[in-house]
Structures are given as structure tokens and as C-alpha cells.
Steps between C-alpha positions, in 0.01 A plus 500: 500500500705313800766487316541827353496625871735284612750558222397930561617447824846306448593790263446775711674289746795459279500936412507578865765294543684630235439876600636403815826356448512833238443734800695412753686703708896441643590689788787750428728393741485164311851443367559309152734202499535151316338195658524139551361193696775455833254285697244481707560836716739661305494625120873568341534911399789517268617152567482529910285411690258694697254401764087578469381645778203269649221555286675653228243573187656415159227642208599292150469741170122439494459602919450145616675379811749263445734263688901605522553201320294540229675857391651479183872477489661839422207685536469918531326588792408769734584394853400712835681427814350457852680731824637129574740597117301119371265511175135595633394529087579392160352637200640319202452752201349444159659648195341851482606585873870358414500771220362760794720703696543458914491764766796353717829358344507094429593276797877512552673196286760320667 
């Protein structure tokens, strides 16, 4: 019977997870723009790079936290800026909210 509990309670670990990452919500003013690792307090928008504010929050496609480093090169994203104009949050964005539309126009390209 231990075991069936134990399994019971690693899959409705593994749903709420799931319905999580499905639910989450991405400010509005969040801007969409492509991504890559720059380094340690940086992450390069279009090629340049731009600095993370301290304690910036990047949120990987299944809403873990991740390091800047370990964001996927050329990666869409929705970014939110700090009043200091440095990244405060990165939501990098699975393939159904790529095909969604955005509220505010994509971050400027260079």
C-alpha cells in the first residue's frame, strides 16, 4: 500500500506542476524579443547586450528559475524592464504563447 501512496503522490505532484507552467500569467507591459546567454549580468536582446537589473527573475518555458547562462541561445521571450531601463523579468515562451498575440509592440530591434 506504501507504495501506491507514494507513487499517488509523485503524480499529482507532476499535474500541479504541469497546470502551473499552463497557467501562468505575463504582465502586459512585458515586451517580446529574441534571447541569448551575454554573461553573467547581462543577456544579449537582438544581438546587444543588455544588463539584468539585480535580482532579475528569468522563468524557463516550464516556470522554473533559471541562470542567464543557462537561457537557450536565440530564445523568444517576454522581458519587463525595471525604472533603472535593466531586465527585472524574463519569461521565455513555449510554443502556444509564441502563436498568441501581445498587448504592447515587440522590443525595438536594432
Amino acid at each position: 500500500m506504501k507504495p501506491f501512496r507514494i507513487l499517488l503522490a509523485v503524480a499529482a505532484l507532476a499535474v500541479s506542476f504541469g497546470i502551473a507552467a499552463a497557467n501562468r500569467r505575463i504582465p502586459d507591459d512585458a515586451r517580446r524579443a529574441r534571447v541569448a546567454p551575454a554573461d553573467i549580468s547581462h543577456l544579449a536582446v537582438y544581438g546587444t547586450a543588455v544588463r539584468l537589473a539585480p535580482g532579475a527573475r528569468i522563468l524557463d518555458r516550464n516556470n522554473r528559475f533559471v541562470t542567464p547562462s543557462s537561457v537557450p541561445a536565440n530564445s523568444v521571450a517576454r522581458l519587463r524592464l525595471g525604472s533603472d531601463s535593466a531586465i527585472s523579468d524574463v519569461w521565455l515562451l513555449t510554443d502556444e504563447e509564441i502563436a498568441q498575440s501581445d498587448p504592447l509592440p515587440a522590443w525595438p530591434q536594432p
